[in-house]
N, C-alpha and C positions, 0 to 999 in steps of 0.2 A: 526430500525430508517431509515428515509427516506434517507435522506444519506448517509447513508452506502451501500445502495440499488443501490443509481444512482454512486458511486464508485465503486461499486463491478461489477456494468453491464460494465463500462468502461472500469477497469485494463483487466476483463478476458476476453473481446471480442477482437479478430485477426480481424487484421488488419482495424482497422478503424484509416482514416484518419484524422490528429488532435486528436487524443487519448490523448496525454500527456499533452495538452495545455486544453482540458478539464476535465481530470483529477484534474490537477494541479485547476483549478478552481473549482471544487466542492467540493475539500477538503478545501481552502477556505473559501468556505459558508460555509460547515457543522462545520469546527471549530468555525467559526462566531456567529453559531448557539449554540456553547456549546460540539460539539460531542467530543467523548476522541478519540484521534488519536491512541490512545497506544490499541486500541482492536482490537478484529480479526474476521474478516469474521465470519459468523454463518456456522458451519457445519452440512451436515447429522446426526441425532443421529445414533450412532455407527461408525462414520466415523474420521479416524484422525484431530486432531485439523486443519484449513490450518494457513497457517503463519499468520504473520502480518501484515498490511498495508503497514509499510513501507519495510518488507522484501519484501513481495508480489509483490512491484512497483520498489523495485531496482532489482528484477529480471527480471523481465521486462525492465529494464531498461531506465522507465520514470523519461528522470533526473527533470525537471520543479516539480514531483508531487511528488519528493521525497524532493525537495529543501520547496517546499510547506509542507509537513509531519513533515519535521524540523522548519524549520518557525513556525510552530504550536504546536511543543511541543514535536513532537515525540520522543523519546527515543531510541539514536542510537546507543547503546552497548546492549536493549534487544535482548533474543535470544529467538529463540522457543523451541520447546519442544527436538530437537535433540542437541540443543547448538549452532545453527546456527545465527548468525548476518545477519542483512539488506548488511553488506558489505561482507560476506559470499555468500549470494545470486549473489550480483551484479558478484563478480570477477565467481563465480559457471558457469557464463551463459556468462562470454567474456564481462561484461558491466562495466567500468570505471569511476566511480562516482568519 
């Protein structure tokens, strides 16, 4: 999905400035658009699942694109595949949501 595309180039790219303010806006459209917020990145085949969107971006610790992820729908007591939460993530990495 196209948006998933212009999300995923956002959250994983360092250090780009306004990151979370376009993050937070693409998520957005793409919900606008119908996208399920509740999925996850496409992985290498054979490669561990990666998180979730919204674990993915509270580790990161984009708070606007996580506020955006809720707004949307997102599911904030899923865990991934280790039993891990989005607010698992956040506190993992010193981020304070």
């Amino acid at each position: 999905m196209q948006q998933e595309t212009c999300i995923q180039l956002f959250v994983h790219k360092q250090g780009n400035a306004g990151k979370d303010t376009l993050c937070a806006m693409a998520v957005q459209a793409a919900a606008q658009d119908g996208a399920d917020v509740n999925t996850r990145p496409e992985a290498a085949a054979g490669v561990q699942p990666r998180p979730r969107w919204l674990s993915a971006t509270s580790g990161e610790g984009l708070e606007e694109t996580v506020r955006a992820l809720v707004e949307a729908g997102a599911e904030v007591d899923q865990a991934d595949n280790m039993g891990r939460t989005a607010l698992y993530a956040a506190a993992e990495r010193g981020h304070a949501m």
